[in-house]
LUMFI-808411 format. One record per residue (C-alpha): z, y, x negated; residue in one letter. Coordinates in steps of 0.001 Angstrom, whole numbers, padded with zeros to 6 digits. Each point is the difference from the previous one (the first is absolute). Example, Ala and Ser with C-alpha at 12.3 -4.5 7.8 and 13.67 -1.06 7.14 Angstrom:
<nodes>
(node (007800 -004500 -012300) 'a') (node (-000660 003440 -001370) 's') 
</nodes>
This chain:
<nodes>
(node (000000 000000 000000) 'x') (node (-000730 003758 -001157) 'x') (node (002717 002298 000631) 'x') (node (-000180 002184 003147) 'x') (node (-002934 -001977 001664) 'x') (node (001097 -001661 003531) 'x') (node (-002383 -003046 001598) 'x') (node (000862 -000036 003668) 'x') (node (-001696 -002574 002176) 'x') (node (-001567 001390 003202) 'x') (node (-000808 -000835 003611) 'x') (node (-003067 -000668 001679) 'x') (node (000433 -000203 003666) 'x') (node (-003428 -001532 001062) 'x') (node (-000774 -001211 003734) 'x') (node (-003219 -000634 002460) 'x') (node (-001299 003859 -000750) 'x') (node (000461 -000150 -003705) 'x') (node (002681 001222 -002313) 'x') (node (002656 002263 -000795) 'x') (node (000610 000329 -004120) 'x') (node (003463 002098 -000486) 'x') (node (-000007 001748 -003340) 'x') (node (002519 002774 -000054) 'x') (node (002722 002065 002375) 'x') (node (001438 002951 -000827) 'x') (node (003103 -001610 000765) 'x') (node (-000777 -002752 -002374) 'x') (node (002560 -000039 -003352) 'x') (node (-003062 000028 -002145) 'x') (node (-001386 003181 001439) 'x') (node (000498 003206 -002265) 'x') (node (-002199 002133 001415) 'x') (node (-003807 000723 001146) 'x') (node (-002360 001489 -002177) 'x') (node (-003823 -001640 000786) 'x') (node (-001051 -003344 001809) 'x') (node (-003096 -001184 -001590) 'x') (node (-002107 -003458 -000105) 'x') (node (-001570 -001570 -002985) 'x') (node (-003090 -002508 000643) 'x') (node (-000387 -002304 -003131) 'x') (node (-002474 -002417 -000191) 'x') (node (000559 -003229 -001628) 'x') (node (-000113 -000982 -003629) 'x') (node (000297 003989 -000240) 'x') (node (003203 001669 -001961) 'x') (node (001523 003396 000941) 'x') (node (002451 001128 -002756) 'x') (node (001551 000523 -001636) 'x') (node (002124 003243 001209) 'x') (node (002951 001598 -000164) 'x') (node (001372 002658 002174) 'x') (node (002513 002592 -001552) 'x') (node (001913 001159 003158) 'x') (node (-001248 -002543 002368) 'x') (node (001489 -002781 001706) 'x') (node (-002594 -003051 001299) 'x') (node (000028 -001740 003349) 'x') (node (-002210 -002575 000067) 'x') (node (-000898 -002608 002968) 'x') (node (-003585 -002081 000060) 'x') (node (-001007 -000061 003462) 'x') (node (-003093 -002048 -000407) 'x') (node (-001235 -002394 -003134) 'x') (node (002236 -000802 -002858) 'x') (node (000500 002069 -003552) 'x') (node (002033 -000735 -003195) 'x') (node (002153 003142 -000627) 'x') (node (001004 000224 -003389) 'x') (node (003193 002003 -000985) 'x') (node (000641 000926 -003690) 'x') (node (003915 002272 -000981) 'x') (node (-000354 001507 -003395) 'x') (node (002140 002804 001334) 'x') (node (002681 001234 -002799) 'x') (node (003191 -001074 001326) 'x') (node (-000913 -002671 002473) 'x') (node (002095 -003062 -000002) 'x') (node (-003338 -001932 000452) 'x') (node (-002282 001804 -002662) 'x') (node (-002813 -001632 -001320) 'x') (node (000145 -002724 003141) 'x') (node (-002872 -000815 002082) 'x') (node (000357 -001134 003789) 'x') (node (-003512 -002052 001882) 'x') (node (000390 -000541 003736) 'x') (node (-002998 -000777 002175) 'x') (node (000442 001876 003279) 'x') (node (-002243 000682 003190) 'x') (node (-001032 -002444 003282) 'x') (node (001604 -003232 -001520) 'x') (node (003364 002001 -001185) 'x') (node (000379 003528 001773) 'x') (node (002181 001620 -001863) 'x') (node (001330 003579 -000706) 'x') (node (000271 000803 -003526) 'x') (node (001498 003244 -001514) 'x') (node (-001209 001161 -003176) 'x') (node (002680 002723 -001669) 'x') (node (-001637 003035 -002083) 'x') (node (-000739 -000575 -003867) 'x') (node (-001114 -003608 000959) 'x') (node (-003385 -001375 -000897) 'x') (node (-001603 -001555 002595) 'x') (node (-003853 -001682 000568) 'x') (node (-001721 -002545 002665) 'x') (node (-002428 -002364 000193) 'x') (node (-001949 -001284 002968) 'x') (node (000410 -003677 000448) 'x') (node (-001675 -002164 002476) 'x') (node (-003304 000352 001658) 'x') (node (000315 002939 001803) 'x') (node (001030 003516 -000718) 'x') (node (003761 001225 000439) 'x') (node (001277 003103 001685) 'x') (node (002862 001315 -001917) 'x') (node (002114 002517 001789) 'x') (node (002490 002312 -001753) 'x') (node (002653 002310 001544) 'x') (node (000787 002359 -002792) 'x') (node (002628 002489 -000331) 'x') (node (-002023 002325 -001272) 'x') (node (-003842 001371 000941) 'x') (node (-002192 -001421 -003001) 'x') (node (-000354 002435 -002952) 'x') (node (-002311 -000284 -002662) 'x') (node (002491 001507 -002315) 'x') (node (002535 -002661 001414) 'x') (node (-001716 -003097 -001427) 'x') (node (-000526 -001190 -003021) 'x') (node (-003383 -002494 -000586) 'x') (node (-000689 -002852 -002497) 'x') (node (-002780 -002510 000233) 'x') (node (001366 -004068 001121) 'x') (node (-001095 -001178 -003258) 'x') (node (002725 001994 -002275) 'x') (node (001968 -000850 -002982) 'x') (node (002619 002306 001439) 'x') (node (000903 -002363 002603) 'x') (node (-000090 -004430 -000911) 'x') (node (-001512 -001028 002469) 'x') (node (-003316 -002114 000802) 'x') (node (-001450 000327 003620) 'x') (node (-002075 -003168 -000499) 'x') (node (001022 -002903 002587) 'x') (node (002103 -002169 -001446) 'x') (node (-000103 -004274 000342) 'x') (node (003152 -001665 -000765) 'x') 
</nodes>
């Protein structure tokens, strides 16, 4: 686990007309505060990251496909520095995940179909807020190639 970042499992509420997918309540423990909603479409095999936000906190849910979210903590004083956390979230495990400030973060699209990530931030995206470096870095070990155990 990275320091600061929460994985909260989440209901979907489906019936005869379709579905309901809960993500987050302002009266929800993990809310902070509202800044932007926005939705990112990745397609598979694709990777988005890595990023980091400086002020920002992350709240992402997959409401349709699947992606790999990568976290990476090589904040200065972190109790987890230098760890890296994996989780595969979206249709087959809906999940909230919140991302702290200062931590890297990346996805890939797995599957066969794209994924719509969603993310509640706390604050409206900023160009001067984030801070970009391409997935294949020797900043951050970590290989986005499928792995076969």
């Amino acid at each position: 686990m990275i320091e600061g970042v929460v994985v909260k499992p989440l209901k979907k509420i489906p019936d005869e007309r379709g579905c309901i997918y809960h993500m987050l309540r302002e009266d929800d423990p993990l809310f902070e505060r509202f800044g932007e909603i926005y939705f990112s479409l990745v397609y598979p095999d694709v990777v988005k990251g890595w990023h980091l936000h400086k002020g920002m906190t992350l709240n992402y849910a997959v409401i349709s496909g699947m992606i790999k979210l990568v976290l990476y903590d090589d904040r200065e004083g972190s109790v987890s520095k230098g760890s890296l956390m994996e989780l595969f979230i979206g249709e087959e495990n809906y999940s909230l995940v919140k991302i702290p400030p200062l931590v890297w973060n990346g996805f890939k699209g797995i599957g066969t179909k794209p994924a719509i990530v969603a993310n509640c931030a706390t604050l409206p995206h900023s160009l001067e807020e984030i801070i970009r470096l391409p997935f294949q870095t020797d900043k951050i070990p970590y290989d986005w190639k499928i792995k076969e155990e």
